[in-house]
C-alpha positions in Angstrom: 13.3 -10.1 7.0 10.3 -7.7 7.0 7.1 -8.9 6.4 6.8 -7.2 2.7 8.8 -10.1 1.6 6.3 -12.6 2.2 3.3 -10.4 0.5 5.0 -9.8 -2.3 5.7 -13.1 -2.7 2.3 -13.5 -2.5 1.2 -11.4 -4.8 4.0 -13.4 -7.0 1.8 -16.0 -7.3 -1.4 -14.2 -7.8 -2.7 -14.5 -4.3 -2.7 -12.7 -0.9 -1.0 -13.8 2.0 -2.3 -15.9 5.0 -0.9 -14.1 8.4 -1.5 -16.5 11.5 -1.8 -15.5 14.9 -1.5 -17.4 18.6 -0.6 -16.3 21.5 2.8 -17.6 23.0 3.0 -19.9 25.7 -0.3 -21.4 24.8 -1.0 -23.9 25.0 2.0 -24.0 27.0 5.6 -22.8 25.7 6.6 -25.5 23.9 3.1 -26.1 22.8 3.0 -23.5 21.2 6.1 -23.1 19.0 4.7 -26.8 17.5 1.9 -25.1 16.7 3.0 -22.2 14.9 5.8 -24.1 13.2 2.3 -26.7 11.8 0.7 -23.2 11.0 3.5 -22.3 8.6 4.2 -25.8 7.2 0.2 -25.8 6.0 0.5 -23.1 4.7 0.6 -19.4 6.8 2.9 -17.2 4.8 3.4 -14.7 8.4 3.0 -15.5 11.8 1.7 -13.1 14.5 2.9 -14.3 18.1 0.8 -12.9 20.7 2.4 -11.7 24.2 -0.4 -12.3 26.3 -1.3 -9.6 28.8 -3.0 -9.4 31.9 -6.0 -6.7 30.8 -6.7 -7.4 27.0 -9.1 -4.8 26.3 -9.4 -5.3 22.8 -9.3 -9.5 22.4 -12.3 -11.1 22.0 -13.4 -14.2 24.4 -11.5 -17.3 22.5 -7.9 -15.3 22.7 -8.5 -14.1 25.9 -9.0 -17.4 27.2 -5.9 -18.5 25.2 -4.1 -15.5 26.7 -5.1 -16.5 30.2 -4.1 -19.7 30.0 -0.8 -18.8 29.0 -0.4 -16.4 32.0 -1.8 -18.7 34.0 1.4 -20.8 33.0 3.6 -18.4 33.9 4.2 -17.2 30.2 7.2 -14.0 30.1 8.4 -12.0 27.8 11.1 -13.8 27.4 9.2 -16.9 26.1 7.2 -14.6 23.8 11.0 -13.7 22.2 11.8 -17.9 22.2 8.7 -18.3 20.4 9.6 -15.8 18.0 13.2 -17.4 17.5 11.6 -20.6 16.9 9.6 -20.1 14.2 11.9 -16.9 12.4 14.1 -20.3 12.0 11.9 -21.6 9.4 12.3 -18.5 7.2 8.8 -17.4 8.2 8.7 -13.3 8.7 7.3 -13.3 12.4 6.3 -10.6 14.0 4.9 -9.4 17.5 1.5 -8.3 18.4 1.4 -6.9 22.3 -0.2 -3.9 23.6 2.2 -1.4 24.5 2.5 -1.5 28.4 4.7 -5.0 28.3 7.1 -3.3 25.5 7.6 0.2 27.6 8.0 -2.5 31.1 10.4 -4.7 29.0 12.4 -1.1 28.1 11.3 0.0 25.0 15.4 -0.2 23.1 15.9 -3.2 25.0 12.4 -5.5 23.6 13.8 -4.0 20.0 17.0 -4.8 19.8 15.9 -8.7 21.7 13.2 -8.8 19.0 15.7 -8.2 16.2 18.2 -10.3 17.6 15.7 -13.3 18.0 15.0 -12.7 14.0 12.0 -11.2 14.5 10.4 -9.0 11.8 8.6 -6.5 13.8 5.5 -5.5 15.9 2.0 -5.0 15.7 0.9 -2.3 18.2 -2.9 -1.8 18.5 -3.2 0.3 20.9 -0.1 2.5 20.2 -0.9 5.4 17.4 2.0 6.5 15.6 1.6 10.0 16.9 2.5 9.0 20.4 4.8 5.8 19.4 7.9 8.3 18.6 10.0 6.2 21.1 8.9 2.6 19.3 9.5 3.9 15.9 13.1 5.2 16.8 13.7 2.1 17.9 12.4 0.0 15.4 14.1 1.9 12.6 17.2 1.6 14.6 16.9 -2.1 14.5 15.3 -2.7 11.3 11.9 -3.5 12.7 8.7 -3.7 10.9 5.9 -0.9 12.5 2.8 -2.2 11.8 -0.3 0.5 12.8 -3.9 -0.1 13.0 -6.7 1.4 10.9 -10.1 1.1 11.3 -13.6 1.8 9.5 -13.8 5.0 12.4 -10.7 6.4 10.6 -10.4 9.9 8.8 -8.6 10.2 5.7 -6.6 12.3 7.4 -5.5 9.8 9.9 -5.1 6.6 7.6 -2.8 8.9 5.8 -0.1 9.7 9.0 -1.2 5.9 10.1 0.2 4.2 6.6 3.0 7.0 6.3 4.3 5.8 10.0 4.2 1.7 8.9 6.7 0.0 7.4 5.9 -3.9 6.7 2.1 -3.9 6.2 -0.9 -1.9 7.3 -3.2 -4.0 9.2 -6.8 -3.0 8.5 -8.9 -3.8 11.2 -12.8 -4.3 9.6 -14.7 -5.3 12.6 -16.0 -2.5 15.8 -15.2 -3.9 18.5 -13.3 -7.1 20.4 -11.9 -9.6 18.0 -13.5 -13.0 17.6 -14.1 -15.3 14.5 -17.5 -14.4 12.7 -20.3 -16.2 11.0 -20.4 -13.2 8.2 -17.7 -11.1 7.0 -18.0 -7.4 7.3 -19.4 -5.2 4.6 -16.9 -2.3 6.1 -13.9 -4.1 5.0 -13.6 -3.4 1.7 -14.2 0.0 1.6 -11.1 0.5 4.1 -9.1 -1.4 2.2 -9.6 1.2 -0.6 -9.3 4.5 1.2 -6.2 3.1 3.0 -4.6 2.0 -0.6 -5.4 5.7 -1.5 -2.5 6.8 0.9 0.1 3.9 0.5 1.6 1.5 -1.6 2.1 -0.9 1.3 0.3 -4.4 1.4 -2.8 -4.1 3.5 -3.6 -7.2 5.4 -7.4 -7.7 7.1 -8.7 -8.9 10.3 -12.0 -9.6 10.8 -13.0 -12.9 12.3 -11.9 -15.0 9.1 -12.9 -18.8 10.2 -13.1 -20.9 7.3 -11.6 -20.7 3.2 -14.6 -19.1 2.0 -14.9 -16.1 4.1 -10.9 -16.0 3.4 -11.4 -16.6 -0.2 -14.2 -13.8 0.0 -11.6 -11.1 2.1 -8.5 -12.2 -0.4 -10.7 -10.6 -3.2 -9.8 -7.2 -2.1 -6.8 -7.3 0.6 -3.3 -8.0 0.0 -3.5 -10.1 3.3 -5.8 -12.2 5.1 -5.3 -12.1 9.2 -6.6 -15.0 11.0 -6.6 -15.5 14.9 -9.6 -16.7 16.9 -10.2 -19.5 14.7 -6.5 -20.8 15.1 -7.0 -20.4 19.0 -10.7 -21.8 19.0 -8.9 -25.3 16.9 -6.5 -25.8 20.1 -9.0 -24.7 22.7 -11.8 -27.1 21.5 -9.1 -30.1 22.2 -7.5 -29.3 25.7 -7.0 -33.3 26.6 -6.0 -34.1 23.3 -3.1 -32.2 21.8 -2.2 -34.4 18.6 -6.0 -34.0 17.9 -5.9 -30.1 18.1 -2.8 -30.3 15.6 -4.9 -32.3 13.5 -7.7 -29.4 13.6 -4.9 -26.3 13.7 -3.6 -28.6 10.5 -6.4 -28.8 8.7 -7.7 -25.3 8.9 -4.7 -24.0 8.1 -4.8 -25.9 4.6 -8.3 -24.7 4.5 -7.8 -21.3 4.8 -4.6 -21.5 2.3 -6.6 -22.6 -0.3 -9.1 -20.5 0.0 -6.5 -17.2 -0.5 -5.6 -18.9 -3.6 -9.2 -19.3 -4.5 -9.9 -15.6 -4.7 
């Protein structure tokens, strides 16, 4: 199922879309799937499921520490794809975000066609452009993937317009310079990018930006067709390491938070 489904449900309602993201095998494997699957039954219309990697240039310090944590566990590839399985089962489009040296080490065909198979919708590559992703995009087509691309405030015209033309799924506007993290303020950037991206595509344009709480959700929902939360999700089971019912609780609770508030907008 490709992520398009859930946003245009969505927007079927009058609302943009919550998109979730951990990282697998945190806090452990199992761990982890209960999270996600709480994520989706408060409320996350996608789910993002991190393969954690050993140099994560771009991840802030909260999802690097998740990351770590999850390596540190022993976390593969294969777990990432279990993960995936896991929560695909609840009718949830779930999709990938990895940088691109564990895909091309997996065997580029291969990590698609196991992707698909585990009823996955498809990858987010940040650090893979489209013009140099020719193998990734043959592949995903192949399998029916979802190619979700990055833009950024730092983007030409020119480039959001071979960046959107390249995605299929959603185009994931990134608003913030710089690592990810959750954020007292939102960014003034991000709605401009929204609009210069919509210029060049009818697809749904989901934002990350260091979302933490329904009102800054509420606030990004006013222009995006998606609202992309992380760091927050990872900070609610990181602040309760001893205590995994209570970071559930937490995960819960924002969750519901952050659901109401994309209805709010």
């Amino acid at each position: 199922m490709s992520t398009s489904t859930a946003f245009e449900k969505a927007k079927a309602d009058g609302r943009a879309a919550l998109v979730g993201y951990l990282p697998a095998g945190f806090p452990d494997v199992d761990g982890g799937i209960e999270a996600l699957r709480a994520m989706v039954a408060a409320g996350c219309d996608v789910i993002e499921v991190g393969l954690p990697y050993s140099d994560p240039v771009m991840d802030g310090p909260t999802i690097q520490a998740a990351a770590q944590q999850a390596l540190d566990g022993g976390v593969r590839t294969t777990d990432v794809l279990r993960t995936v399985e896991a929560v695909a089962a609840t009718g949830t489009p779930t999709v990938v975000m990895t940088y691109w040296n564990p895909v091309e080490r997996y065997g580029v065909e291969r990590f698609a066609a196991d992707l698909a198979s585990a009823g996955g919708s498809g990858l987010i590559t940040p650090d893979l452009t489209p013009d140099s992703g020719g193998e990734w995009i043959a592949a995903a087509d192949a399998h029916d993937l979802d190619k979700i691309f990055l833009v950024a405030p730092s983007s030409t015209d020119e480039r959001i317009a071979m960046t959107t033309a390249a995605c299929r799924g959603f185009v994931y506007a990134t608003a913030v310079m710089g690592v990810t993290g959750a954020r007292a303020t939102t960014s003034d950037l991000a709605g401009p990018l929204v609009a210069r991206t919509r210029a060049h595509t009818d697809l749904p344009i989901g934002v990350g930006l260091g979302v933490s709480n329904g009102d800054q959700a509420a606030e990004v929902a006013s222009y995006a067709d998606g609202v992309i939360v992380g760091s927050a999700f990872v900070r609610a089971l990181l602040d309760h390491p001893d205590d995994r019912a209570a970071g559930l609780r937490v995960l819960t609770a924002l969750t519901e938070d952050l659901a109401a508030g994309v209805r709010r907008a």
